[in-house]
Backbone bond lengths (Angstrom), bond angles and torsions (degrees), N, CA, C in turn:
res aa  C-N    CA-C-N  psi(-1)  N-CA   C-N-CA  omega(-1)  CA-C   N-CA-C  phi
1 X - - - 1.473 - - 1.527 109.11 -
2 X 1.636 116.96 124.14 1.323 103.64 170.88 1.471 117.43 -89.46
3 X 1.058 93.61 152.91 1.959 124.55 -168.49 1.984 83.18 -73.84
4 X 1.355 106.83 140.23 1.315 121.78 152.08 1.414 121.31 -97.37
5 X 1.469 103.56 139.39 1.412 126.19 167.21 1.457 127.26 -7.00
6 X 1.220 105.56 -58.47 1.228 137.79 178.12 1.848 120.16 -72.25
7 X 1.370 110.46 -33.69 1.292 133.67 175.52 1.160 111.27 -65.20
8 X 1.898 106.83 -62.31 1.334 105.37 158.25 1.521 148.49 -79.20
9 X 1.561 101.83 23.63 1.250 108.23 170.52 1.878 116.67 -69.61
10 X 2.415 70.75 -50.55 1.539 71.13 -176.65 1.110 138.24 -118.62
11 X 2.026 106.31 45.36 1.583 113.96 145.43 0.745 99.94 -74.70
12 X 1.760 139.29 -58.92 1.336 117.79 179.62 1.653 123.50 -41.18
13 X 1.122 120.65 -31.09 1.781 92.97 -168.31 1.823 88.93 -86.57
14 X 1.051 108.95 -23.68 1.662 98.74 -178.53 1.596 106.97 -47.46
15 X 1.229 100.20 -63.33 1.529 106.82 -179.22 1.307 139.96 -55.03
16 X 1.482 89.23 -20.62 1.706 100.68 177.28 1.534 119.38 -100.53
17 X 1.594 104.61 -8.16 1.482 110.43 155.46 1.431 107.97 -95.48
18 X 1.217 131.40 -26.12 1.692 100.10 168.80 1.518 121.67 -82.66
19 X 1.417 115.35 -28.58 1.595 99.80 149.28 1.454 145.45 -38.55
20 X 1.766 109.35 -37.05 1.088 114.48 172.68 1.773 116.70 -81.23
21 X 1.539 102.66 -27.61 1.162 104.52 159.00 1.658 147.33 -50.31
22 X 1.461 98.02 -52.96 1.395 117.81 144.72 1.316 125.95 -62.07
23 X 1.777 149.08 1.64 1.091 143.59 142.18 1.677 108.22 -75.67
24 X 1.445 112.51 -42.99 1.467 100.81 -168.37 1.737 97.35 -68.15
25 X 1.118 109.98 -11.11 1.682 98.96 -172.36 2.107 104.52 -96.74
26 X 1.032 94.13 4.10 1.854 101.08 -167.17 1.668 100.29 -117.23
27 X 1.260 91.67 -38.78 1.981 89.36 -178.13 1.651 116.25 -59.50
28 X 0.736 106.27 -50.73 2.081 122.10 178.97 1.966 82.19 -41.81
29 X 1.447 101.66 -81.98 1.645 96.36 -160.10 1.320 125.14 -55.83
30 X 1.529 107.44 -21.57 1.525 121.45 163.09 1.602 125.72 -53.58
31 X 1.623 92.48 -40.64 1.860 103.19 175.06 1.603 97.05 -73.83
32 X 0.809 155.63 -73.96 1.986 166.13 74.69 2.034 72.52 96.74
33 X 1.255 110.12 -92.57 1.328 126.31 -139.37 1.823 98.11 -68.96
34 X 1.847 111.53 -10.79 1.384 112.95 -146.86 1.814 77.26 -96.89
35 X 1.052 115.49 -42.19 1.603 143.61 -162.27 2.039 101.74 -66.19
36 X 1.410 103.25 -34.99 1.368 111.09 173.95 1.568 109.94 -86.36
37 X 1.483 122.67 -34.68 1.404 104.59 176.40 1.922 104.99 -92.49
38 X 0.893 166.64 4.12 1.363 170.46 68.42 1.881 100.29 37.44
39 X 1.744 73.31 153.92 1.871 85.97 178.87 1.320 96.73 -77.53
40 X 1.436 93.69 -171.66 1.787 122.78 163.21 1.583 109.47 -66.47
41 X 1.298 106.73 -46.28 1.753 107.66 -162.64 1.596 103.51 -124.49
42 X 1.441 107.32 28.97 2.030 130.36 146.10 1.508 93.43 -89.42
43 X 1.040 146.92 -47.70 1.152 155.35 -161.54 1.213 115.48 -88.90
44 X 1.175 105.58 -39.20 1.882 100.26 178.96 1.489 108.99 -97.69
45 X 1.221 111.35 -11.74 1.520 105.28 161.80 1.734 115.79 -93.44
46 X 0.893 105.40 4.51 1.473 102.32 166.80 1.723 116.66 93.53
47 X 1.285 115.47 -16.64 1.350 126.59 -156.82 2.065 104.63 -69.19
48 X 1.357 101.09 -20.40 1.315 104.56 173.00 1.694 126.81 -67.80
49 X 1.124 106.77 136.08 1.883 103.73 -164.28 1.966 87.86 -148.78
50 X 1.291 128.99 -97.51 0.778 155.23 -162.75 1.927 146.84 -99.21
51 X 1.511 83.84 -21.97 1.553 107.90 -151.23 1.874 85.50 -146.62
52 X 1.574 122.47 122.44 1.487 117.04 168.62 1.456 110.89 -49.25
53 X 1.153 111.73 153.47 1.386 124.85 172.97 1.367 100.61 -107.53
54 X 1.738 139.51 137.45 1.461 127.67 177.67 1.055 127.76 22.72
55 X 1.538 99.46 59.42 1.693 123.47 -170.03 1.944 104.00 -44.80
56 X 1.531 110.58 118.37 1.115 101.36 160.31 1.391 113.14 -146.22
57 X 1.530 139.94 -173.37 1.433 122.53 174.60 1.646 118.44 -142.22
58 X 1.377 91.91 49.31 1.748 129.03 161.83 1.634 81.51 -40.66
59 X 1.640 126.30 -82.59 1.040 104.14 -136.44 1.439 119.81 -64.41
60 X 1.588 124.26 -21.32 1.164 125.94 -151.21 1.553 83.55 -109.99
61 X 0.921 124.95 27.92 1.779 114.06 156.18 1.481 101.04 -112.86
62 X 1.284 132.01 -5.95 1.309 127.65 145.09 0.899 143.30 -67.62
63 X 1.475 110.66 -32.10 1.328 147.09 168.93 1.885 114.60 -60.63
64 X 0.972 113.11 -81.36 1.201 136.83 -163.16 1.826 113.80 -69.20
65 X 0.993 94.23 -39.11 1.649 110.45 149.86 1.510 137.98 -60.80
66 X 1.357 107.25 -15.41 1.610 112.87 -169.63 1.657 84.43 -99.65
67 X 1.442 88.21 135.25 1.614 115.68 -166.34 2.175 100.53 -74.50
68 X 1.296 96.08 -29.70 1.725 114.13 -178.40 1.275 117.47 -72.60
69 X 1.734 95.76 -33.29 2.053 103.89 161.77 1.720 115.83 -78.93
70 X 1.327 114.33 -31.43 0.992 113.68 -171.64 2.001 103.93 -68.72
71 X 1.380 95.80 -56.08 1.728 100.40 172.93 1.083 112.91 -29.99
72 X 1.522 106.06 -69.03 1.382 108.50 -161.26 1.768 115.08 -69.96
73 X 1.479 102.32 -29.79 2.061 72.91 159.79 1.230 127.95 -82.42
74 X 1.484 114.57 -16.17 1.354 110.27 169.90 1.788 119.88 -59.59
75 X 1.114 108.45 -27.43 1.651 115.18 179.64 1.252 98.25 -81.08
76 X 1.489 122.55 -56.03 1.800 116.35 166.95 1.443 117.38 -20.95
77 X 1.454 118.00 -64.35 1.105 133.80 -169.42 1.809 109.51 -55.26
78 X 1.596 112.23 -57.13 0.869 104.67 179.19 1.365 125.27 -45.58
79 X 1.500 112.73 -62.87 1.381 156.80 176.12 1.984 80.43 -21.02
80 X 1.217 121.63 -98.61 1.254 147.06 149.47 1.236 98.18 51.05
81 X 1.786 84.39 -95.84 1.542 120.47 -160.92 1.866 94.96 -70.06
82 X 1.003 117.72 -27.36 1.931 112.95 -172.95 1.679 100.41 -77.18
83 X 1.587 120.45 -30.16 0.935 105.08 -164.06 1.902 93.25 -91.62
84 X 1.062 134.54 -38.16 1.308 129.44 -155.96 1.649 97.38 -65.69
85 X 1.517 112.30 -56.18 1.578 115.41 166.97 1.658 105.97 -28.26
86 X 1.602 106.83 -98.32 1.517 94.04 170.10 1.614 136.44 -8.45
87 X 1.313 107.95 -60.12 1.487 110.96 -164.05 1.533 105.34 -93.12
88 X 1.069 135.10 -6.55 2.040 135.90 159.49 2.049 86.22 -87.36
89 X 0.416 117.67 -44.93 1.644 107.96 -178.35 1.524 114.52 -65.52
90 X 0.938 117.56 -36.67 1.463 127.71 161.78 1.338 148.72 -49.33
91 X 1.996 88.07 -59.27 1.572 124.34 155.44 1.361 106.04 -69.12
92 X 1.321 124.31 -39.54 2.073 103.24 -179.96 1.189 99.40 -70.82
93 X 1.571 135.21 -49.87 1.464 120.93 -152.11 2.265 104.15 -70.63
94 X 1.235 93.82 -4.12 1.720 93.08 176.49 1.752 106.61 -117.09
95 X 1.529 100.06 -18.75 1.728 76.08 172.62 1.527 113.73 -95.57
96 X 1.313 114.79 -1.99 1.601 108.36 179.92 1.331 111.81 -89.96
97 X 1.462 124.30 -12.91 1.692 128.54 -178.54 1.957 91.63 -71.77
98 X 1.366 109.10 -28.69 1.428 102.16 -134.92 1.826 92.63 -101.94
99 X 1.738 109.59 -8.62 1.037 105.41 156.85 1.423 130.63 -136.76
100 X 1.681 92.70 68.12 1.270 114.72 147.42 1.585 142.43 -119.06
101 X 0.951 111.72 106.26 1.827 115.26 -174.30 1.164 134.09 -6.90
102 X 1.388 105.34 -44.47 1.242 122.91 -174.64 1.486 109.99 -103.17
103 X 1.179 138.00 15.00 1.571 147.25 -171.87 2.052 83.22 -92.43
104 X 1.270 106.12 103.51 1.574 106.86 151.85 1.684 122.35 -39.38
105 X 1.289 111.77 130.06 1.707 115.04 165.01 1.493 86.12 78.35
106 X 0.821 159.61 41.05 1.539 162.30 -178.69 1.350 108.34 -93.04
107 X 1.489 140.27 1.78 1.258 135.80 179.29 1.349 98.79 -132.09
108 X 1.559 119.05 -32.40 1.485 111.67 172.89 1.651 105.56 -90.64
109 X 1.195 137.60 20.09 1.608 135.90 147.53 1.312 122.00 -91.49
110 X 1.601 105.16 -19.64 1.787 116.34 171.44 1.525 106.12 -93.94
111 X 0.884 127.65 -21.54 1.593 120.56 144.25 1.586 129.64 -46.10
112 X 1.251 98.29 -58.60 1.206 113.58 -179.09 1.736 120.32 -59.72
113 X 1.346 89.12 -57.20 1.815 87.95 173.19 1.813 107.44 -84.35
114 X 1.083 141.88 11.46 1.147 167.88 51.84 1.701 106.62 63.08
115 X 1.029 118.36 -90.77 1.584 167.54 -130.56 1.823 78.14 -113.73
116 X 1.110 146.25 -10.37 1.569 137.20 176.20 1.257 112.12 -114.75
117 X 1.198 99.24 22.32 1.790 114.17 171.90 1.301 109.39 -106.80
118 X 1.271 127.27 -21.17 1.098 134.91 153.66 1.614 147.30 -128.20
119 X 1.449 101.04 27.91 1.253 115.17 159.98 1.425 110.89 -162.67
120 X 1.669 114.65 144.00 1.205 112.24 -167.08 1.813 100.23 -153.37
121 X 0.953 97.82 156.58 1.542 109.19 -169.60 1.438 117.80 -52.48
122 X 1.531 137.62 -16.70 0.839 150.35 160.83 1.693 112.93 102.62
123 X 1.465 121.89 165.64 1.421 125.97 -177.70 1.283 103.80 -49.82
124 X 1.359 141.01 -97.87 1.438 151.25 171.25 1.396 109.28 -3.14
125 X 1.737 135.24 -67.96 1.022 125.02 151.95 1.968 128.67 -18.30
126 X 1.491 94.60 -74.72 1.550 108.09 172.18 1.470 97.38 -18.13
127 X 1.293 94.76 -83.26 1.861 127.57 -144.54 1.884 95.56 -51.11
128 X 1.291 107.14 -45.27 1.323 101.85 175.71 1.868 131.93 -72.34
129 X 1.528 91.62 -14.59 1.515 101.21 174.92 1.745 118.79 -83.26
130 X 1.320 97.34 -36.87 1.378 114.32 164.52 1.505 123.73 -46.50
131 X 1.761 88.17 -43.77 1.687 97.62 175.66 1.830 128.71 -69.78
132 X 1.457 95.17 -38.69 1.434 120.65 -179.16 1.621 102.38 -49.71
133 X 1.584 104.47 -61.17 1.028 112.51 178.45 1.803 126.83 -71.25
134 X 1.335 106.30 27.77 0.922 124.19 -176.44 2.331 117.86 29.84
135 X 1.038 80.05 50.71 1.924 94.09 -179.10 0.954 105.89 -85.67
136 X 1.271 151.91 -33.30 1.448 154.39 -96.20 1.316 80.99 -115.12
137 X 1.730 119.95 137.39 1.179 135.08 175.85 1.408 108.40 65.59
138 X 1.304 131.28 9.04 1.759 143.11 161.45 1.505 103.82 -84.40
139 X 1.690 118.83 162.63 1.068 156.23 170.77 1.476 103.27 -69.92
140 X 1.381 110.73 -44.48 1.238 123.32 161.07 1.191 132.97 -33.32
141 X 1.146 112.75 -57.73 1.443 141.55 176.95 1.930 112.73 -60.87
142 X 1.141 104.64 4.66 1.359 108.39 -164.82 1.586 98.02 -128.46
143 X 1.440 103.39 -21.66 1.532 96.54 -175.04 1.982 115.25 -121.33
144 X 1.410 110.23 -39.29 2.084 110.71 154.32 1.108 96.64 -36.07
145 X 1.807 139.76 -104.27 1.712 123.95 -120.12 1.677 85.96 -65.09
146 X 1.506 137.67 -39.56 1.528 112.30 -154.92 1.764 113.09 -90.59
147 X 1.376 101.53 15.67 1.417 86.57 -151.01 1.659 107.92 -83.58
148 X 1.385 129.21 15.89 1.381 122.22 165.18 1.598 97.56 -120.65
149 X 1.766 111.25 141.04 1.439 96.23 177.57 1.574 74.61 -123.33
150 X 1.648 98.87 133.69 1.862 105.45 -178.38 1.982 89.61 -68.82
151 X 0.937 126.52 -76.73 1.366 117.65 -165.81 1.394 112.89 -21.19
152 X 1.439 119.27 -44.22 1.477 112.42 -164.56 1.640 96.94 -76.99
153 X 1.908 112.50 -40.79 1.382 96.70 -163.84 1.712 113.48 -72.32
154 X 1.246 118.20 -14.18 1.868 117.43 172.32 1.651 102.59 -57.18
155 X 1.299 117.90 -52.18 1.477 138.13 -170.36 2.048 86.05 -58.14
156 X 0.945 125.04 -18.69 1.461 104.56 -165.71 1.521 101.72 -111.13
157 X 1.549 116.07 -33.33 1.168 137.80 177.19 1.763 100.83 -67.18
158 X 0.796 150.29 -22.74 1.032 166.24 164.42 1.872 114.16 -66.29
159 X 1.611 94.87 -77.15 1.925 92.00 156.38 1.218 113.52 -30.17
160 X 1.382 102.58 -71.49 1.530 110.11 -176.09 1.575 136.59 -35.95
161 X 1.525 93.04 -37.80 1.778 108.22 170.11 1.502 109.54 -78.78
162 X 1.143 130.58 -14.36 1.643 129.91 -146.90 2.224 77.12 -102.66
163 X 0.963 102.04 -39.42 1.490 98.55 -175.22 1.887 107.51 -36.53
164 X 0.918 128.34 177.27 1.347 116.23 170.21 1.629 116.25 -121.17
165 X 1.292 106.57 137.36 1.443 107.44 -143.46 2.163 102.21 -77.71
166 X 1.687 105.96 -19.73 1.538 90.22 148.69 0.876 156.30 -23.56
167 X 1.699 107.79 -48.25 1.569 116.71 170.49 0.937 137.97 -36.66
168 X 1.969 96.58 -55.59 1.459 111.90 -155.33 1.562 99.09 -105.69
169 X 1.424 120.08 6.56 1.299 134.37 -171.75 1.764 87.82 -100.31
170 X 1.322 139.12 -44.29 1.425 141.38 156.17 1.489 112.81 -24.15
171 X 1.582 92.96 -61.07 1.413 101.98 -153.09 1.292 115.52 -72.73
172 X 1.498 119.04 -57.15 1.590 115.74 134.48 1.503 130.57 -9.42
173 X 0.940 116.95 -32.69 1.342 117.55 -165.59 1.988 101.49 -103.68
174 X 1.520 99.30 -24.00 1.480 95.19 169.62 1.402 121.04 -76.66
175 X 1.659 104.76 -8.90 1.574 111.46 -160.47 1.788 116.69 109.83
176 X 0.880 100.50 7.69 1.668 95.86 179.82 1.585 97.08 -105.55
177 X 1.740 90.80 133.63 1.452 104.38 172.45 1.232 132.97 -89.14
178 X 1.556 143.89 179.68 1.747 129.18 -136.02 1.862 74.93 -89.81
179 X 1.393 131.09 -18.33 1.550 98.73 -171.03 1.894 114.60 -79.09
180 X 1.345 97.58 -22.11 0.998 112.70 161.76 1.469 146.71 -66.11
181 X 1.572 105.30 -41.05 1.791 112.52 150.70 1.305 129.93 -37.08
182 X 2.248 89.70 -53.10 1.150 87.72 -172.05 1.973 115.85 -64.21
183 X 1.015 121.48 -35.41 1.482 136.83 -148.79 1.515 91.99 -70.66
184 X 1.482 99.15 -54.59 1.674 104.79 -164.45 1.282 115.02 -86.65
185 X 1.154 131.87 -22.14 1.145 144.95 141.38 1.272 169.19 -79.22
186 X 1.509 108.80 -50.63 1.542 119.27 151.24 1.063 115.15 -74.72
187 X 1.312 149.88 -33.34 1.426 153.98 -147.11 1.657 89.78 -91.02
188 X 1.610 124.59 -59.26 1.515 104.58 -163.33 1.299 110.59 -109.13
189 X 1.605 120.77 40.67 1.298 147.57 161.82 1.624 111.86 -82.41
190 X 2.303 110.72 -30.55 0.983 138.33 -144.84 1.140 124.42 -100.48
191 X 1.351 103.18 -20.23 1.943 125.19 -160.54 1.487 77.62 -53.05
192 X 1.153 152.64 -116.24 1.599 142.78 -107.28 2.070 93.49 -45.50
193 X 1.650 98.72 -58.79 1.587 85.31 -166.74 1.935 114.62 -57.50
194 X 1.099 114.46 -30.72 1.195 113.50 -162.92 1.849 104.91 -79.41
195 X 1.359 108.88 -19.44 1.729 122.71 178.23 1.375 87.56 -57.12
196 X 1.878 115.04 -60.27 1.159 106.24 -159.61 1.522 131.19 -92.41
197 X 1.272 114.80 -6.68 1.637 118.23 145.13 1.255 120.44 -67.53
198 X 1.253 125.79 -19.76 1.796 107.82 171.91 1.600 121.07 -94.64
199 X 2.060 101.18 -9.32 1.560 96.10 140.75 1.387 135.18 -76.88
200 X 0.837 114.01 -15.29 1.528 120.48 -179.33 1.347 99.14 -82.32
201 X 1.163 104.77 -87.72 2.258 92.42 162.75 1.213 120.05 6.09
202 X 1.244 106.31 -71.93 1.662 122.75 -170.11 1.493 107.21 -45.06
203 X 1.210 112.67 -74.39 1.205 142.59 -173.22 1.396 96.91 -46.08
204 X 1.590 127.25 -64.05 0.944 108.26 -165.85 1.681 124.56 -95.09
205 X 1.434 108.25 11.72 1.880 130.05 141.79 1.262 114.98 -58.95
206 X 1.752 114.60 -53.24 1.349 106.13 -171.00 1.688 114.40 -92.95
207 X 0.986 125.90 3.05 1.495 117.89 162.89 1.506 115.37 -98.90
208 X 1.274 124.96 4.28 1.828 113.71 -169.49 1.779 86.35 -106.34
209 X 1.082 96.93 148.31 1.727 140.18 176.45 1.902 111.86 -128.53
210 X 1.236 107.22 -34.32 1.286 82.09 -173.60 1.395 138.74 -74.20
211 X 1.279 106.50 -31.34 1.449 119.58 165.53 1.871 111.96 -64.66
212 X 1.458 119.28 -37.25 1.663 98.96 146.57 1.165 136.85 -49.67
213 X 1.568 105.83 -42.56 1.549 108.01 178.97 1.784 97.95 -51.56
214 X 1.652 124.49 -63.55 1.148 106.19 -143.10 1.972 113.35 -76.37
215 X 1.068 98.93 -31.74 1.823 119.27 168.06 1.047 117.84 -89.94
216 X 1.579 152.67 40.05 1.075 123.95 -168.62 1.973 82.18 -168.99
217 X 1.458 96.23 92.90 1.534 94.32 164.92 1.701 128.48 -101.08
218 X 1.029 103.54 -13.35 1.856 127.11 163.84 1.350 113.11 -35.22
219 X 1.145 145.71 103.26 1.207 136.62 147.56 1.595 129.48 -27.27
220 X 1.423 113.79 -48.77 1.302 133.83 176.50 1.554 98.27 -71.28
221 X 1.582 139.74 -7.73 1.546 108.83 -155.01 1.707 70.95 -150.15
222 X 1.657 107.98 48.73 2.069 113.92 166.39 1.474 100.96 -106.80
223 X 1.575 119.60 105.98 1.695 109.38 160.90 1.190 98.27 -44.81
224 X 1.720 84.83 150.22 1.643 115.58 153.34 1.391 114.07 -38.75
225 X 1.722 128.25 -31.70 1.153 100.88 -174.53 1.625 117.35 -103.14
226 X 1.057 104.40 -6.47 1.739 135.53 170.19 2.102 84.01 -57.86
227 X 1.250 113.99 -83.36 1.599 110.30 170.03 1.108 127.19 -17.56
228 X 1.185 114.42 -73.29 1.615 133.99 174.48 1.488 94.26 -35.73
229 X 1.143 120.35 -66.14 1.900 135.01 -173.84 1.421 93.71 -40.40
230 X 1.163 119.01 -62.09 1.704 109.42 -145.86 1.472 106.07 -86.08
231 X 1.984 114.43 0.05 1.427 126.02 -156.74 1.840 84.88 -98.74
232 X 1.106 109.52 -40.82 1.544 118.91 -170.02 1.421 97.67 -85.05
233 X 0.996 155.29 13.01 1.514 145.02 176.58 1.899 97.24 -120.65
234 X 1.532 105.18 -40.02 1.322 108.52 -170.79 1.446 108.79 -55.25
235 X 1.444 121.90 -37.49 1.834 127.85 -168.18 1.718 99.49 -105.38
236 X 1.247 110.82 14.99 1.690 105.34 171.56 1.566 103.38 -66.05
237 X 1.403 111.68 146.78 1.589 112.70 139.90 1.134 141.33 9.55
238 X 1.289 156.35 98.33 1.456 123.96 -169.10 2.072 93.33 -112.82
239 X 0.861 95.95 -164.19 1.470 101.52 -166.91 1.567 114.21 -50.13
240 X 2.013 103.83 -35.93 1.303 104.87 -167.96 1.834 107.66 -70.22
241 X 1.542 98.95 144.09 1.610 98.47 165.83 1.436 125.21 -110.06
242 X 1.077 97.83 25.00 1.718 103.04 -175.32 1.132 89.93 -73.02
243 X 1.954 115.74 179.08 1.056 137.10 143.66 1.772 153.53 -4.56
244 X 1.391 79.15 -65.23 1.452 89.95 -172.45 1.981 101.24 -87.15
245 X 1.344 104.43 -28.87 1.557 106.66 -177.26 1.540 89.36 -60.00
246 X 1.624 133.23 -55.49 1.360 118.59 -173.41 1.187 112.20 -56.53
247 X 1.437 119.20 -52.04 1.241 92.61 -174.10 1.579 131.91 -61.79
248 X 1.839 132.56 -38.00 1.089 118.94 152.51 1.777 130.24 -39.98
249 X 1.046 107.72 -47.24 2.262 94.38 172.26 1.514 99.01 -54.62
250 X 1.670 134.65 -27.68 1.801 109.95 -155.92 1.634 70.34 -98.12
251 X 1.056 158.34 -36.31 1.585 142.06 174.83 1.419 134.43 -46.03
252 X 1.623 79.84 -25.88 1.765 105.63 167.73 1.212 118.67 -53.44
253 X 1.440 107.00 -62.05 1.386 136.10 -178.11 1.083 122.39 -20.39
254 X 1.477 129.42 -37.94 1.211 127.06 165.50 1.317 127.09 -105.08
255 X 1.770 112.21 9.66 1.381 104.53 134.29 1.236 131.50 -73.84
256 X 1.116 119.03 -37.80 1.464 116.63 179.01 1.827 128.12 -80.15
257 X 1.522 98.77 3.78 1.354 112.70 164.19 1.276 107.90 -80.31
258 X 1.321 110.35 -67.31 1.760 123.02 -179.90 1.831 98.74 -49.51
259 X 1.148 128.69 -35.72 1.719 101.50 168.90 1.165 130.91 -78.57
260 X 1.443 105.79 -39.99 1.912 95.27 150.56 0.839 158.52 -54.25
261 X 1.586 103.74 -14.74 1.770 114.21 136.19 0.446 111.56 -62.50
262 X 1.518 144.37 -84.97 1.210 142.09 -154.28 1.505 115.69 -46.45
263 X 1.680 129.29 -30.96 1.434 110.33 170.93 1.310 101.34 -99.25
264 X 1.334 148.49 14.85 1.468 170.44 150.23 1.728 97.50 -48.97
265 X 1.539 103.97 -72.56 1.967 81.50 -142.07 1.768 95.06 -98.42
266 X 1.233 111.81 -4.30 2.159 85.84 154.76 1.426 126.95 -35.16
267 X 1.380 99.59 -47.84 1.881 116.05 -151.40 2.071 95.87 -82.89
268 X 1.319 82.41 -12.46 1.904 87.93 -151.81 1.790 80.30 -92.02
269 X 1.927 128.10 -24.05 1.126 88.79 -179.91 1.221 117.83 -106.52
270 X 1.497 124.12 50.73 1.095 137.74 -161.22 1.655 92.73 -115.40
271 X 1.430 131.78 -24.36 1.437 131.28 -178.62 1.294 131.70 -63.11
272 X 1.418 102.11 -40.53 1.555 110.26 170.10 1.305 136.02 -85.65
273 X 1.952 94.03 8.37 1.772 93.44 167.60 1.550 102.06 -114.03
274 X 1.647 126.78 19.14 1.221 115.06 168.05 1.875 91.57 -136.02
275 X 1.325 125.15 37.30 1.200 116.93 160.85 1.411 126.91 -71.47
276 X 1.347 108.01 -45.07 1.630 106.96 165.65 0.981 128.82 -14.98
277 X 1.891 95.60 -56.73 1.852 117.22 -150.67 1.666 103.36 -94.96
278 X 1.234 105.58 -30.89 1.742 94.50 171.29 1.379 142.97 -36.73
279 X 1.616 97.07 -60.60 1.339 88.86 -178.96 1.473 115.42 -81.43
280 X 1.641 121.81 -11.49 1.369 105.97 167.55 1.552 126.03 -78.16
281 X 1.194 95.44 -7.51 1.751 108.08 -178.22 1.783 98.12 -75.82
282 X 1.478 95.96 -64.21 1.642 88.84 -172.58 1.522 114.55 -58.59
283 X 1.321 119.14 -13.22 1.357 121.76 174.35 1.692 129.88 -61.13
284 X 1.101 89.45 -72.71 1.450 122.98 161.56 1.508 110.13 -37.92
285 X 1.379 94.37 -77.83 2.007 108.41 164.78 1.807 115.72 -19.50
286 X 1.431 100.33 -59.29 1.564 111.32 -170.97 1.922 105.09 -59.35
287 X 1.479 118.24 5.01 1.559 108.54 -158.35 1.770 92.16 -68.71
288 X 1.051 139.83 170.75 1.419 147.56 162.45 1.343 105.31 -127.59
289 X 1.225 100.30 140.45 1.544 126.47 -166.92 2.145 99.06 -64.48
């Protein structure tokens, strides 16, 4: 079949705006990684953009050595993987009630959890429930208030409906019960959506700090990105503006490049073993009832 004129105008402009799209989103981390192999005074003279300047890796032998960086991704890591388990275990046992037909009140419970996408009890609340429940300074405390994200569970509740309701109307009918449908059936019908909620999980375990900042006074129990936080505030500016204070923060600079890699490319190599499943998950996911 030939392609029209017009067709191919606009794969081309498609393509040439998500290329440019994907540089403005690749260049930043490109300077990031160029800025960590670079000197002290490539950096403070400015000459760094893209490409190392007197490539050396001063910073990440500072880095990689501190026993407090090493902890703290190792607790990341844990943290991680306990919370994503938890929270896909969580999200199936509420998005599969919620897409089934025959589940009574089933449109006024998707309202309801619905309606928590945009309003929520607020910080102060949180902070005090956390406390009650005595979490505060727990592992715990990092993974209860977040562990359902309604966006992801509609996106699953949704998979879940697109399934075809034969199956599990079969399976039932052979004698298998709803814990059983779900397991033997819906669940490994699911892998693309479920690949791609436990990246999103991930991702969004391993980038939050704030809820460490406010519960989490332990040294031993600071994400990596809680670290990163207190590493980037520690070499800020301080009041003085002379000279030499500038020049120590642009000296900084390539410490605090070299740690954003370093809590950067764990999470990043976690993409290419659930790339497959993404875009059919979010695909699929998007069906509406």
């Amino acid at each position: 079949m030939i392609q029209k004129t017009s067709d191919k105008i606009i794969d081309f402009f498609n393509i040439a705006v998500m290329i440019i799209a994907s540089l403005v989103c690749l260049f930043p981390f490109i300077n990031v990684i160029a800025t960590s192999l670079s000197s002290s005074n490539a950096i403070t003279s400015g000459k760094v953009t893209f490409i190392p300047i007197e490539f050396n890796l001063d910073f990440y032998k500072k880095v990689l050595p501190d026993p407090s960086m090493l902890q703290s991704l190792k607790f990341t890591i844990y943290l991680t993987i306990v919370y994503v388990f938890l929270a896909l275990l969580v999200t199936i046992f509420a998005a599969y009630p919620l897409s089934r037909k025959r589940l009574r009140g089933r449109k006024t419970l998707t309202i309801i959890v619905t309606l928590t996408m945009y309003f929520s009890g607020g910080m102060v609340p949180s902070f005090l429930i956390v406390q009650k429940l005595h979490l505060l300074d727990t592992i715990w405390s990092l993974i209860l208030p977040g562990l359902i994200n309604t966006y992801y569970l509609i996106i699953m509740k949704s998979f879940f409906t697109s399934i075809p309701e034969s199956l599990t109307e079969a399976a039932i009918i052979d004698g298998c019960t709803e814990i059983g449908v779900l397991f033997k059936i819906v669940l490994p019908l699911s892998m693309p959506v479920l690949a791609t909620m436990a990246l999103f999980y991930a991702v969004q375990r391993w980038n939050s700090f704030q809820d460490a900042l406010f519960y989490i006074t332990s040294p031993e129990r600071n994400p990596l990105q809680l670290k990163l936080r207190a590493i980037v505030l520690a070499n800020q500016v301080n009041d003085r503006s002379d000279a030499e204070a500038m020049k120590q923060a642009l000296n900084t600079e390539g410490l605090k490049a070299a740690t954003l890699v370093y809590a950067t490319v764990p999470i990043l190599i976690v993409y290419p073993w659930l790339q497959k499943y993404f875009v059919k998950g979010m695909t699929i996911g998007a069906v509406k009832e």
